[in-house]
C-alpha positions as CSV (number, residue, x, y, z in Angstrom):
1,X,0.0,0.0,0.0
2,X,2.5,2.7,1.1
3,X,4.5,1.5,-2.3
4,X,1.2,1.9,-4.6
5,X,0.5,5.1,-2.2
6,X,4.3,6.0,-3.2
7,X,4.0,5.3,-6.8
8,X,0.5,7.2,-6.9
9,X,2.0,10.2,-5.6
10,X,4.9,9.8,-8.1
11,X,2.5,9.9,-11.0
12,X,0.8,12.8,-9.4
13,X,3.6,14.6,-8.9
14,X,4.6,14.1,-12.9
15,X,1.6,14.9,-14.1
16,X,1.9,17.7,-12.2
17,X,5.2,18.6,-13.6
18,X,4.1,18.0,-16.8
19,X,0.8,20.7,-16.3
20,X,3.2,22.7,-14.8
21,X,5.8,22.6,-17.9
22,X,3.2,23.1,-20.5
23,X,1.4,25.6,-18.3
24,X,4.8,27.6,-18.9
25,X,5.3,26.9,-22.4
26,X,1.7,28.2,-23.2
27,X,2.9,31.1,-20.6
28,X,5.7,31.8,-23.1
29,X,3.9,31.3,-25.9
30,X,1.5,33.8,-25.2
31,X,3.8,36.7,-26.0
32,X,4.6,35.5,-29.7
33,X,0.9,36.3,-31.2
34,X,1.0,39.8,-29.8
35,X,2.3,41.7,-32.2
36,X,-0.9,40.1,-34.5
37,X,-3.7,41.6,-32.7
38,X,-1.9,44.8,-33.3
39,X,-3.6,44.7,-36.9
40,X,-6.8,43.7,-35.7
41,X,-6.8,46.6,-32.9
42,X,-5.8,49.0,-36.0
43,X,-7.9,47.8,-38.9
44,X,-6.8,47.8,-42.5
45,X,-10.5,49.2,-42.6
46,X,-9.8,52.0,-40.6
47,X,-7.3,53.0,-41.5
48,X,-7.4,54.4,-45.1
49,X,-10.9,55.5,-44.0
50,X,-8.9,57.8,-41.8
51,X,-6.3,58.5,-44.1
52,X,-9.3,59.9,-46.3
53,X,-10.6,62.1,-44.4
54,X,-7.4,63.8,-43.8
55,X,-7.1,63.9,-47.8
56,X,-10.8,65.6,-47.6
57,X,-9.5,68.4,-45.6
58,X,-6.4,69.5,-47.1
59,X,-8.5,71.3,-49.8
60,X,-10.0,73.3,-47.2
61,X,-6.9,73.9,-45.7
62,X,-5.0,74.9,-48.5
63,X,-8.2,77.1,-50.3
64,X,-8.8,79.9,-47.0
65,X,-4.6,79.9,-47.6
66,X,-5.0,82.3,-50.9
67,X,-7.6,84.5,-49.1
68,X,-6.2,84.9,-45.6
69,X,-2.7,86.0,-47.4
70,X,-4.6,88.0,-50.2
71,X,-3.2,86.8,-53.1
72,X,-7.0,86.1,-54.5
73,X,-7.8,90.3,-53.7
74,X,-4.6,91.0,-55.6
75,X,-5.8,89.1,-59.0
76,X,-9.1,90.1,-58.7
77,X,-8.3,94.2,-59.2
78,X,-6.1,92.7,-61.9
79,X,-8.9,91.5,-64.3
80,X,-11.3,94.1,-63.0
81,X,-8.3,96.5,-64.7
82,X,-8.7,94.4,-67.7
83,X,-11.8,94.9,-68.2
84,X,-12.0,98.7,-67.4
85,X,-8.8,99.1,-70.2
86,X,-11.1,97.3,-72.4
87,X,-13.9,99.5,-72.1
88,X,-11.6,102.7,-72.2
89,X,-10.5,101.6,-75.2
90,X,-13.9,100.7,-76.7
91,X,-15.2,104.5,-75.7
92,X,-11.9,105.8,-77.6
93,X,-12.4,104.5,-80.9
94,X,-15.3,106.1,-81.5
95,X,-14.3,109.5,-81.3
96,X,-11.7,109.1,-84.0
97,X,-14.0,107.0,-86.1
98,X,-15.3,109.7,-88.3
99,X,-13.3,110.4,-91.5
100,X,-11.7,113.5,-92.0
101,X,-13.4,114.1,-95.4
102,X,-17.4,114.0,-93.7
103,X,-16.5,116.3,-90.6
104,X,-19.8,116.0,-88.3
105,X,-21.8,119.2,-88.7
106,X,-21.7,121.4,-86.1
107,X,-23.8,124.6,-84.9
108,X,-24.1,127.0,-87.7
109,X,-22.1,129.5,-85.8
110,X,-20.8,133.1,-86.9
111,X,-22.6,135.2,-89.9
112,X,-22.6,134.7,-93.4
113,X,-22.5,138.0,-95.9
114,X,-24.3,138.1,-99.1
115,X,-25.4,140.8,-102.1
116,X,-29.0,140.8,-102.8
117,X,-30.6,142.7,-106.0
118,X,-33.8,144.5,-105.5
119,X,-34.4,146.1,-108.6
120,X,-34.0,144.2,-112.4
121,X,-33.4,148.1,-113.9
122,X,-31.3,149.8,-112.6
123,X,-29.9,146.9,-110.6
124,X,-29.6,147.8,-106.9
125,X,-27.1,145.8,-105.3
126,X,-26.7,145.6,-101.4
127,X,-24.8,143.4,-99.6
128,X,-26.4,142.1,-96.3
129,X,-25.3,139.7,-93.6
130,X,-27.1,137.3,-91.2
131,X,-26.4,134.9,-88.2
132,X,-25.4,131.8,-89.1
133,X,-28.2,129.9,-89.0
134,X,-30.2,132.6,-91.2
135,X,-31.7,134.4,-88.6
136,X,-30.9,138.5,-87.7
137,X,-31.0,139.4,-91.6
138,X,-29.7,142.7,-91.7
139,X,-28.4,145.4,-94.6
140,X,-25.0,146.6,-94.1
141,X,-24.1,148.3,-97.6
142,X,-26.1,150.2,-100.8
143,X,-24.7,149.9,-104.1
144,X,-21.9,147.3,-103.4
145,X,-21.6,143.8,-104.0
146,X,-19.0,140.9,-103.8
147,X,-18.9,140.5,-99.7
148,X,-15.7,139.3,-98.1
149,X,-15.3,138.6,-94.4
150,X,-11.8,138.3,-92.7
151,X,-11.4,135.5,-90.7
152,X,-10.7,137.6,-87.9
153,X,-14.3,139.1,-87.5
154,X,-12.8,142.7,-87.7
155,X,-13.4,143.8,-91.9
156,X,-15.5,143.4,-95.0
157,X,-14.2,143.6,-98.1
158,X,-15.8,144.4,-100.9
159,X,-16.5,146.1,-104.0
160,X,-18.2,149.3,-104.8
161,X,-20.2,150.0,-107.9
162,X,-20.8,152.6,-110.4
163,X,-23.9,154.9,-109.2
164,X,-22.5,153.6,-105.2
165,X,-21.2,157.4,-104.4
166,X,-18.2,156.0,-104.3
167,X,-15.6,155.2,-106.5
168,X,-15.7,151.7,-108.3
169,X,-13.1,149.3,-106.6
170,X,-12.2,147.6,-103.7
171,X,-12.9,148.5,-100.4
172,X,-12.7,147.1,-96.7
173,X,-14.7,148.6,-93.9
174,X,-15.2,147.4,-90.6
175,X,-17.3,144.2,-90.8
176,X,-20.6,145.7,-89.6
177,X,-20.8,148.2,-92.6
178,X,-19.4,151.2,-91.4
179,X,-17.5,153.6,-93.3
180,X,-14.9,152.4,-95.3
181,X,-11.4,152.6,-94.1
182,X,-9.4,151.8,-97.4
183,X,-9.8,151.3,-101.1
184,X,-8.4,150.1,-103.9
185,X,-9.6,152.1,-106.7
186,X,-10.0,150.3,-109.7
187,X,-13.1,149.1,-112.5
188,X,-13.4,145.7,-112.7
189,X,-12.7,144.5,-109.2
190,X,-14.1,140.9,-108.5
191,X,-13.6,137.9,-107.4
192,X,-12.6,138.8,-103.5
193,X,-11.3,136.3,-100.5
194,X,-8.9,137.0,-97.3
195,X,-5.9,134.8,-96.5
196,X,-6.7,133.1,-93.7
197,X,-4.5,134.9,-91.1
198,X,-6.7,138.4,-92.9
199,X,-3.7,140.1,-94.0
200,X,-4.0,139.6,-97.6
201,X,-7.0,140.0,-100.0
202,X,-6.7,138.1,-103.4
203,X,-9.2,140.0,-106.5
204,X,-9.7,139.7,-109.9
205,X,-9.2,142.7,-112.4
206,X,-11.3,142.5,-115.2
207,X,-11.3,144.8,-118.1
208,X,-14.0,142.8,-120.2
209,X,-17.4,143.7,-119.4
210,X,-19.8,140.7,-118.2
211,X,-16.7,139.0,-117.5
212,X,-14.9,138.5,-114.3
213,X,-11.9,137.0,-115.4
214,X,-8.5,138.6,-115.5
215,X,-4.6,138.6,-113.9
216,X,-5.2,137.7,-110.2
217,X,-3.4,139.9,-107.7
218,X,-3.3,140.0,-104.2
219,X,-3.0,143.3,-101.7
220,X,-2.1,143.6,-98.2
221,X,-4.6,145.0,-96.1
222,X,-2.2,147.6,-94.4
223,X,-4.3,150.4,-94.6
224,X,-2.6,151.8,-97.6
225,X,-3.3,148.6,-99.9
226,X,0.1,149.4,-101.7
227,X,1.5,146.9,-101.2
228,X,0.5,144.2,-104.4
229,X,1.5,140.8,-105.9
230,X,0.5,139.8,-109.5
231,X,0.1,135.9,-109.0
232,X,1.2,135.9,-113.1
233,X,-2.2,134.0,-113.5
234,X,-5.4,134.7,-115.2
235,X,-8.6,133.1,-114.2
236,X,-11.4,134.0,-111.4
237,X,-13.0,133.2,-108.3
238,X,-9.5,132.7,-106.4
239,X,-9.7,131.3,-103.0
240,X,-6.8,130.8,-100.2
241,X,-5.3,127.4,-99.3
242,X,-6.1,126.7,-95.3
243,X,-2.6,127.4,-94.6
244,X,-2.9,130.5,-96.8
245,X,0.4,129.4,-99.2
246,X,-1.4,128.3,-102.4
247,X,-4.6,129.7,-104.3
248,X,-7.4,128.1,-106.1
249,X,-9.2,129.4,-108.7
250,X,-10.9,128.7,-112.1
251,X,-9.1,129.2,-115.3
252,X,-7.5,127.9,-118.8
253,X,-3.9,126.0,-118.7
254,X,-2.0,128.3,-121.4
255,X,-2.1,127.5,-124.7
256,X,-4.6,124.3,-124.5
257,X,-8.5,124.2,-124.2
258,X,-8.1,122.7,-120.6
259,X,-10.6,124.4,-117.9
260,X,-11.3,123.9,-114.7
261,X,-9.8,125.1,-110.8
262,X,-6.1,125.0,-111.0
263,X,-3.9,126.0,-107.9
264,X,-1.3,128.4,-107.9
265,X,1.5,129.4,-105.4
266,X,0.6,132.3,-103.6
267,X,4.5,133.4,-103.3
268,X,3.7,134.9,-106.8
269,X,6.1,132.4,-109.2
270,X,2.7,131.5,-111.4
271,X,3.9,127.5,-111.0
272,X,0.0,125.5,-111.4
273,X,-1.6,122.4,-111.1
274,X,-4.8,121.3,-112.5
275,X,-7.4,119.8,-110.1
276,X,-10.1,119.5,-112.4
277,X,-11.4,119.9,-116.1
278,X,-15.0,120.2,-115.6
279,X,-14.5,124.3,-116.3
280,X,-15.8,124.6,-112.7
281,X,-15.6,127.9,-110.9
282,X,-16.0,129.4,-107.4
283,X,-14.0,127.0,-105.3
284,X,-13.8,127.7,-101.8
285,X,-10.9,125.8,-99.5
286,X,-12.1,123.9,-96.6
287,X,-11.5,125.5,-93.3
288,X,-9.3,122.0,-92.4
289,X,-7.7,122.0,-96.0
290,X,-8.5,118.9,-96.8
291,X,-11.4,119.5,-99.5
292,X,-12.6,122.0,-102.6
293,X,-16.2,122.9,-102.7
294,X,-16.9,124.2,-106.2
295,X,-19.7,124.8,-109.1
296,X,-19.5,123.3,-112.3
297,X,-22.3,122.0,-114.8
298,X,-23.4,118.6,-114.8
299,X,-24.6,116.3,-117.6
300,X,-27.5,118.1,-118.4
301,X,-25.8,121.2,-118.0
302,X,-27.1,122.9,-115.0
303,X,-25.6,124.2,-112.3
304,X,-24.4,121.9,-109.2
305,X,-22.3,122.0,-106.7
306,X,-19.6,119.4,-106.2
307,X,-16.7,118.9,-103.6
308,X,-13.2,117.2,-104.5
309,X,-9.8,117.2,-102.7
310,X,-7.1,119.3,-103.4
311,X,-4.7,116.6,-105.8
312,X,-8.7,116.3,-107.8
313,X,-9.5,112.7,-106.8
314,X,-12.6,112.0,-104.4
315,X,-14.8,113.8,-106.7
316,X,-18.2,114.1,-105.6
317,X,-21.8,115.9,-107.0
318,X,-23.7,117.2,-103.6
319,X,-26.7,119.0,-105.7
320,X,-29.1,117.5,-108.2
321,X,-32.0,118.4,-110.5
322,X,-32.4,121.4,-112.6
323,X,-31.9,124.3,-110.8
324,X,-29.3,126.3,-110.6
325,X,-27.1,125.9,-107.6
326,X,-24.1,127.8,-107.2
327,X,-21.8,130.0,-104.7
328,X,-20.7,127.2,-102.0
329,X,-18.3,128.1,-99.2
330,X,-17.8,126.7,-96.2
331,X,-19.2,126.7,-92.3
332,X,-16.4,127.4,-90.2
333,X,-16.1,124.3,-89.1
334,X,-16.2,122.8,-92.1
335,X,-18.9,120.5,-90.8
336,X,-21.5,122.2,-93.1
337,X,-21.6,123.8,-96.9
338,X,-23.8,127.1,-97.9
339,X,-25.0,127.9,-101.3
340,X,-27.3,129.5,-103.1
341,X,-30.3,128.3,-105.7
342,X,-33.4,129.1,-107.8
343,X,-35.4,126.2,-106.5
344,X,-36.0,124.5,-109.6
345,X,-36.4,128.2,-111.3
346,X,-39.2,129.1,-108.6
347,X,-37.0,131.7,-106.2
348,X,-33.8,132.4,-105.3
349,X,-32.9,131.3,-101.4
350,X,-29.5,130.8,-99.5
351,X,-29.4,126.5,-98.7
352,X,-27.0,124.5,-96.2
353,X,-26.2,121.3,-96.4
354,X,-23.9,118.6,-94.3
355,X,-20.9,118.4,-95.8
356,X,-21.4,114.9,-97.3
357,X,-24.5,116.6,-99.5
358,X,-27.2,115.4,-97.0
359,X,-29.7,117.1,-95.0
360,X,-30.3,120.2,-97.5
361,X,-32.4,122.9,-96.2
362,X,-33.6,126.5,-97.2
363,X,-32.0,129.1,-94.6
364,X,-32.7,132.4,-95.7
365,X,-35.2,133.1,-98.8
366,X,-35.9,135.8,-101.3
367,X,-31.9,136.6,-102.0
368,X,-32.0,137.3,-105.8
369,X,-28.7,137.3,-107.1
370,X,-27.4,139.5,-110.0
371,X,-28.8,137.6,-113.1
372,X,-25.3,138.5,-114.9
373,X,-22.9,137.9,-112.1
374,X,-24.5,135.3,-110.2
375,X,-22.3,132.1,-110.9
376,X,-19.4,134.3,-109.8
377,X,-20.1,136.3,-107.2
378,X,-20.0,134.2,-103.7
379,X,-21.3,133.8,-100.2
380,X,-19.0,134.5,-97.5
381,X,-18.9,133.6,-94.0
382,X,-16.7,134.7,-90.8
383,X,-16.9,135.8,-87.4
């Protein structure tokens, strides 16, 4: 018994030694699969889902960045500059959009001068001038005709007739019709304009009767009008250049059957052009030098009025029909074109016109001509 007793607790205590030897190798086994529930106490799951979010909020991170260091404010004026240069720009080329040769008409500022004829026999000729837009008509000088007005506003020229009182010629008063303070006494005066800085009057002696063509001279207005320059050419209706240096007028080139407006130098040396051959007459420079207004006859030979440039291309009709239409000058701003007609043979009337030939109107009726004289003789305007 106490052997089996002995033997019993033998095997006890083995089987207890064994428990207790695998109870320590599971004990130091235990340690090995720890680092695998790391990955399920982090999951694979979880993990890019928390990456993501992170990757979500950088945008917004990285956006406010621009607007908290203003770098977005700074481009924005930029393009708002843009556009405002854009629209300065657009504003600007319309102003220089309209061509130099159709000069938007402006108010018809200043006065035009003019002869009128109230009797048919004996011809009375006054000379009258009016506002320019038609309005204030008023007589400045009996038995006179051929009205100039310097550019300056301060004199009329102009020319007195037989039966005036005074002697025939030229004269130049003060531009309201007051006496006159210097003449040039000679028959056959015609044909007068001022240089445009109103020191010099260019005229037409004539010694044919009915015919207002001769050697064009030009005096200074000094007071003493002594002081004249034959421009060696022959021809009427002369006219300053807008820098006062040449002179248009109508004529014949020497020696050939060509007629029309030629230009001469004003220096006297008698060099010409031609500028047209239509035998057109009563050209008046433009106030920007850039154009001729003129009359000549058209196809069916009446009277119209026709503008061209100064080397004779760009030529262009402005009247039409069958009356006679003749005397054109100039606004003073060049914007506008005066002239005077029969209305289809009905009555005589001073028109205006835009430059470009449109928007005709009647400004000032009942301003017969002389019936002789008429297609020479011109309107002028001034101050």
């Amino acid at each position: 018994m106490r052997k089996s007793n002995a033997m019993t607790l033998a095997l006890l205590l083995i089987v207890l030694v064994s428990m207790l030897l695998n109870a320590t190798a599971c004990g130091a086994a235990t340690p090995t699969p720890l680092p695998t529930p790391v990955s399920p106490t982090l999951p694979i799951v979880t993990q890019p889902t928390a990456v993501r979010p992170i990757a979500t909020a950088l945008p917004p991170t990285i956006a406010p960045l621009p607007t908290v260091g203003a770098p977005t404010p700074a481009i924005t004026p930029t393009v708002a500059a843009t556009a405002t240069r854009t629209v300065v720009r657009t504003a600007t080329r319309p102003a220089a959009s309209p061509s130099p040769a159709t000069p938007r008409p402006g108010a018809l500022s200043g006065r035009i001068a003019y002869s009128v004829v109230t009797d048919p026999a004996p011809r009375l000729h006054t000379i009258w001038a009016a506002k320019g837009d038609g309005t204030g008509a008023t007589k400045l000088i009996d038995g006179a005709s051929w009205p100039a007005l310097s550019p300056d506003g301060k004199y009329l020229a102009f020319f007195y007739l037989p039966g005036s009182g005074f002697n025939e010629g030229l004269y130049v008063g003060d531009a309201f019709g007051g006496k006159p303070l210097a003449g040039f006494v000679n028959p056959g005066v015609c044909c007068i304009n001022w240089s445009r800085d109103s020191v010099w009057i260019v005229f037409v002696v004539s010694g044919r009767p009915n015919q207002p063509g001769g050697p064009i001279s030009m005096v200074k207005n000094d007071g003493a009008f002594r002081t004249i320059v034959d421009l060696k050419v022959i021809g009427s209706g002369p006219s300053f250049s807008a820098d006062s240096k040449q002179i248009v007028f109508s004529g014949c080139v020497p020696g050939t059957s060509t007629c029309g407006l030629l230009v001469a130098s004003a220096d006297g040396t008698g060099a010409t052009r031609i500028v047209t051959r239509d035998n057109g007459g009563n050209a008046q420079w433009s106030p920007r030098g850039d154009k001729l207004v003129y009359q000549a006859r058209d196809g069916a030979n009446n009277n119209q009025v026709f503008v061209v440039n100064p080397d004779g291309s760009g030529k262009k009709q402005l009247t039409n029909g069958k009356s006679n239409d003749g005397q054109p000058t100039w606004s003073r701003d060049g914007g506008s074109i005066y002239w005077r007609s029969d209305q289809n043979g009905t009555s005589w009337a001073i028109m205006v016109m835009n430059a470009d030939g449109t928007n005709a109107r009647r400004l000032i009726p009942d301003v017969a001509p002389d019936p002789i004289f008429w297609g020479w003789e011109g309107l002028s305007v001034g101050p």
